[in-house]
C-alpha positions in Angstrom: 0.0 0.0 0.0 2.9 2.3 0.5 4.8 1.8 -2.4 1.2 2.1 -4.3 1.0 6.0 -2.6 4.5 6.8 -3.1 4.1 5.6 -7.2 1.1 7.7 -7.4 2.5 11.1 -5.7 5.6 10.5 -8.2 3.3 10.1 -11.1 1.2 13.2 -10.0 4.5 15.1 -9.9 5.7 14.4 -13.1 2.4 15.5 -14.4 2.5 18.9 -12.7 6.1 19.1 -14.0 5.1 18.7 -17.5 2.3 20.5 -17.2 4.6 23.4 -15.9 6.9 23.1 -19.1 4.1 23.3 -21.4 2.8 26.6 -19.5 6.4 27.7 -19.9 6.6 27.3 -23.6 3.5 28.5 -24.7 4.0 31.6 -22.7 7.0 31.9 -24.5 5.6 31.4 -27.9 3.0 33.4 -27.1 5.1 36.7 -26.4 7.4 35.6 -29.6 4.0 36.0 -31.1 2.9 38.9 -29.5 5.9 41.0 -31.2 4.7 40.0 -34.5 1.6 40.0 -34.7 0.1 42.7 -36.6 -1.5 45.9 -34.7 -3.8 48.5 -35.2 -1.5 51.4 -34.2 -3.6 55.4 -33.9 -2.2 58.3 -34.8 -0.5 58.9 -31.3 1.0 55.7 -31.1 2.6 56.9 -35.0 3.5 60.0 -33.8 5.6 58.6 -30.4 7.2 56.1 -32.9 7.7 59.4 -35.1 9.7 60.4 -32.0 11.4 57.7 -31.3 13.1 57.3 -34.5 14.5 60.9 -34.1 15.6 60.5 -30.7 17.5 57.6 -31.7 19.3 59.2 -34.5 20.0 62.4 -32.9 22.2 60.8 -29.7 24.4 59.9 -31.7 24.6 63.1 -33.8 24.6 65.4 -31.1 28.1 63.5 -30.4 29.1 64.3 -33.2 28.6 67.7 -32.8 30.2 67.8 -29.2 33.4 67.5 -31.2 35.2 66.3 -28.1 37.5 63.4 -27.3 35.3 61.9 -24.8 32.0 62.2 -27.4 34.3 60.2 -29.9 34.6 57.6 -27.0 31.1 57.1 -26.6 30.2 57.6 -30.5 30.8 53.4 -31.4 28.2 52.5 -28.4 26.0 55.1 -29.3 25.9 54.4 -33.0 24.7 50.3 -31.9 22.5 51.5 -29.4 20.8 53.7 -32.3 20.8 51.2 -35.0 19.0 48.6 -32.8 16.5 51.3 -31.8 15.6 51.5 -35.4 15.1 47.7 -35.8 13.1 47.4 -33.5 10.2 49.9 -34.2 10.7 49.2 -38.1 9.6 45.7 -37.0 6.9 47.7 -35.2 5.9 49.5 -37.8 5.9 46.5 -40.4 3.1 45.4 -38.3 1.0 48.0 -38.4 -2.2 48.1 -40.3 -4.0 51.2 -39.8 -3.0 54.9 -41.3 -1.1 53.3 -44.3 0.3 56.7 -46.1 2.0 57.6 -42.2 3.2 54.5 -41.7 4.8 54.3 -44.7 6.1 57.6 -44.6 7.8 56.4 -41.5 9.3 53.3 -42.3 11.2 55.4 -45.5 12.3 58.2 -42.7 13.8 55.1 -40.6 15.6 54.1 -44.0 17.0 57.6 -44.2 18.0 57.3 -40.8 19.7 54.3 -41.2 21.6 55.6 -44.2 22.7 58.4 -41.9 23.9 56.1 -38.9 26.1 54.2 -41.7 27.8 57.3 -42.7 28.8 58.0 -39.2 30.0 54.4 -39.0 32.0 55.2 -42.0 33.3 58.3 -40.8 32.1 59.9 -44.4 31.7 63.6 -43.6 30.6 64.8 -47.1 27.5 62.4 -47.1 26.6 62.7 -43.4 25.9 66.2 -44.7 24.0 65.1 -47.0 22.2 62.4 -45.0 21.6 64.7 -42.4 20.0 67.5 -44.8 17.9 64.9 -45.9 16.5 63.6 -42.7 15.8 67.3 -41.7 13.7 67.8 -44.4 11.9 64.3 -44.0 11.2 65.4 -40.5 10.0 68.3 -41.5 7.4 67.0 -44.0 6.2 64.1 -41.9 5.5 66.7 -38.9 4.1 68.9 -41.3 1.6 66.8 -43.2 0.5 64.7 -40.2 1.6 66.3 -36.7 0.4 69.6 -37.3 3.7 70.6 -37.3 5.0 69.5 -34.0 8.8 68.5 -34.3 10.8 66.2 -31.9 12.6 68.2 -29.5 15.9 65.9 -30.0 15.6 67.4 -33.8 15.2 70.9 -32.6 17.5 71.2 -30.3 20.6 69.7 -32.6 19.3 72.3 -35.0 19.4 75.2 -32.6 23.0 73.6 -31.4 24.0 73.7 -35.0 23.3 77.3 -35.8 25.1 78.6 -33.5 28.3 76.3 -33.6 28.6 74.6 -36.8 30.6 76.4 -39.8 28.8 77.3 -42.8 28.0 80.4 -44.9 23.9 80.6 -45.8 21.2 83.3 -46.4 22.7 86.4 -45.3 25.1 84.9 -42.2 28.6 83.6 -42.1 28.4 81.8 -38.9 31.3 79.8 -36.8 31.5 78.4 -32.9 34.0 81.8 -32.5 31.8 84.4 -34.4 28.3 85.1 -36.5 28.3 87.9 -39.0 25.0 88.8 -40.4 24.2 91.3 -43.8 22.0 93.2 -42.3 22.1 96.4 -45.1 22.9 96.2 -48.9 23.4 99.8 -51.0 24.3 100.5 -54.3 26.0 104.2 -54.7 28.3 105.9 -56.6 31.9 106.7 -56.4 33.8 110.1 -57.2 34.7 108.7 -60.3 30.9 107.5 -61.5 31.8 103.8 -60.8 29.6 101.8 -58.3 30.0 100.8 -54.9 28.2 98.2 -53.0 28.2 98.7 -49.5 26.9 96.0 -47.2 26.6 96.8 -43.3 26.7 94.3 -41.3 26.7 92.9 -37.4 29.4 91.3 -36.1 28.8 89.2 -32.7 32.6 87.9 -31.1 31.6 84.8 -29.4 34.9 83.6 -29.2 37.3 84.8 -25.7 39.5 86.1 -27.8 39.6 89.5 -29.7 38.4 89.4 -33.1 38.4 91.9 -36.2 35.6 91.6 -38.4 37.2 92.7 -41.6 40.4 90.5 -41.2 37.2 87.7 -40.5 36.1 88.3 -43.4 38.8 87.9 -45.6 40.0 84.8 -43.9 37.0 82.9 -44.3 36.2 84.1 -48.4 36.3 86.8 -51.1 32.9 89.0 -52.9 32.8 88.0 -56.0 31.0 89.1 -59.2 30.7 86.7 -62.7 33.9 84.6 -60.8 36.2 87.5 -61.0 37.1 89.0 -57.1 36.0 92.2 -56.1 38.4 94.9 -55.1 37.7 97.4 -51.8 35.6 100.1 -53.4 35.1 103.7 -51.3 31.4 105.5 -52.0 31.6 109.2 -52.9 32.9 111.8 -50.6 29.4 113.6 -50.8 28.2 110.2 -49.8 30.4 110.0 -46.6 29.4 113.5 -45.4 25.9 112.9 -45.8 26.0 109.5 -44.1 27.8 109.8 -40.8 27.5 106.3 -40.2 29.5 104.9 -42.6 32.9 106.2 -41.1 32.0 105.0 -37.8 31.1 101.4 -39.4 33.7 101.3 -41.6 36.4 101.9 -38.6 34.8 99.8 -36.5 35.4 96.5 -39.4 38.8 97.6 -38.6 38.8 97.4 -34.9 39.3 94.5 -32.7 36.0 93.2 -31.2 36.3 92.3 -27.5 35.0 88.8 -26.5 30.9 89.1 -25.8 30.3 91.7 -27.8 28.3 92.8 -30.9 28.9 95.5 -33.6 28.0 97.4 -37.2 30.4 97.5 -39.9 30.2 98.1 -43.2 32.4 96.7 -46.2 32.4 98.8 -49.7 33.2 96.8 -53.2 34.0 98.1 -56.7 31.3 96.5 -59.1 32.0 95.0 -62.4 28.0 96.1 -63.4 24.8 96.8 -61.4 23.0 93.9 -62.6 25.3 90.2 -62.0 25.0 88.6 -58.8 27.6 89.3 -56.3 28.7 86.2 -54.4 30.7 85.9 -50.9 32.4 82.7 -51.5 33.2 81.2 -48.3 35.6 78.5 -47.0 36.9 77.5 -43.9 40.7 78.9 -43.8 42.3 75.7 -42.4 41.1 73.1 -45.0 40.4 75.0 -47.9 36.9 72.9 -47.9 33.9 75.0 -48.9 31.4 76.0 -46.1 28.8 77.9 -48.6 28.0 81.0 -50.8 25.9 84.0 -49.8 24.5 85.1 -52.9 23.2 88.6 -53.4 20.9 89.6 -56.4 21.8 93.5 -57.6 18.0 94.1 -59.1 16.5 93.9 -55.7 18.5 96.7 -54.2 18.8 99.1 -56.9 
């Protein structure tokens, strides 16, 4: 009789043992399923996956922006972390079934993404440019056409970090992590000898620690030119001048040192070719040579 108990509480043990196991592995199929299985994602759920695309791109980015040794350090982990971020909600995202035009709008802006993470991998500066220019705009276009405009902060604030310390010459600024000069004022006038003298005011802002003189800026960073040829230092009419007090002041302030902090209105005066061609600054960054933009000026609109 007690052998018969003792076979029966081993058999009733293996049975809860196996029926533990099988519990086991259909929970476990069951959340390998779950991860699969196709969803009906709303537009919030979009929108936070929106989000997190951007977020995931941008940590990365905003190391390389840092520009620092211990950035660098962190860039490799960063970049994995980033990339397997991505995988994941494209898988989410594959799965979706509702909103069809925003999800795949999406699932192209994570391919963007991704194109950008393998040009940091690459270290390829010229296309992570590009990349980059082309993920902004994405962004912008997905916010725009189905997030009434609402942007990721991650995005904004790398943007807001990049205008004020990346390199590049755009629109009417020349900007640097040292200095910004802005165009403020363009004038066409004559000279004492009836030639024609463009004048173009502009703000200087030293945000360097170091003093800094605005024309000796600008001739380090580029050169006006008009139909490719340079443009040589032209001087408006001495009836000019005494009418227009300012233009002494600004134009010996482009020759004074800037102390650190501080912002101030110069001017710069050019000899033009004609009244009509474009004049171009043609900027480039004085310790590589490599281009960092044009500011392009069109003569009809300020005759």
């Amino acid at each position: 009789m007690r052998k018969l108990i003792i076979s029966i509480i081993a058999l009733l043990s293996a049975t809860m043992l196996l029926t533990a196991c099988h519990s086991q592995s259909s929970a476990s199929d069951s959340a390998a399923r779950s991860s699969s299985v196709d969803r009906n994602q709303s537009t919030y759920e979009l929108q936070q996956k929106y989000v997190a695309l951007t977020d995931a791109a941008m940590k990365p980015v905003t190391l390389v922006n840092q520009q620092s040794k211990s950035a660098n350090n962190q860039l490799s982990d960063s970049l994995n972390t980033a990339t397997q971020s991505i995988d994941q909600l494209n898988t989410e995202l594959k799965h979706n079934r509702t909103h069809v035009k925003l999800t795949k709008a999406l699932l192209h802006y994570s391919q963007t993404i991704t194109s950008l993470l393998t040009t940091l991998k690459n270290a390829n500066n010229s296309a992570y440019s590009r990349n980059f220019i082309a993920l902004n705009t994405e962004a912008q276009q997905i916010a725009k056409k189905y997030f009434n405009g609402e942007q990721p902060d991650s995005l904004k604030n790398v943007l807001s970090y990049q205008a004020e310390n990346n390199t590049y010459a755009s629109g009417n600024t020349l900007n640097t992590k040292n200095f910004q000069l802005e165009f403020s004022k363009i004038q066409i006038v004559s000279d004492d000898n009836n030639g024609k003298v463009i004048l173009f005011t502009y703000t200087f802002k030293n945000k360097s620690n170091a003093d800094l003189t605005p024309a000796t800026i600008l001739q380090q960073y580029g050169e006006f030119q008009q139909d490719g040829t340079k443009l040589n230092e032209g001087i408006p009419a001495t009836s000019y001048q005494q009418s227009e007090t300012s233009y002494a002041t600004n134009s010996n302030q482009a020759e004074t040192a800037v102390a650190a902090g501080q912002t101030v209105t110069a001017v710069v005066g050019l000899a033009l070719k004609n009244d009509t061609s474009t004049v171009e600054y043609v900027a480039s960054n004085p310790t590589n040579k490599e281009s960092i933009g044009t500011i392009s000026i069109q003569l009809q609109q300020n005759k």
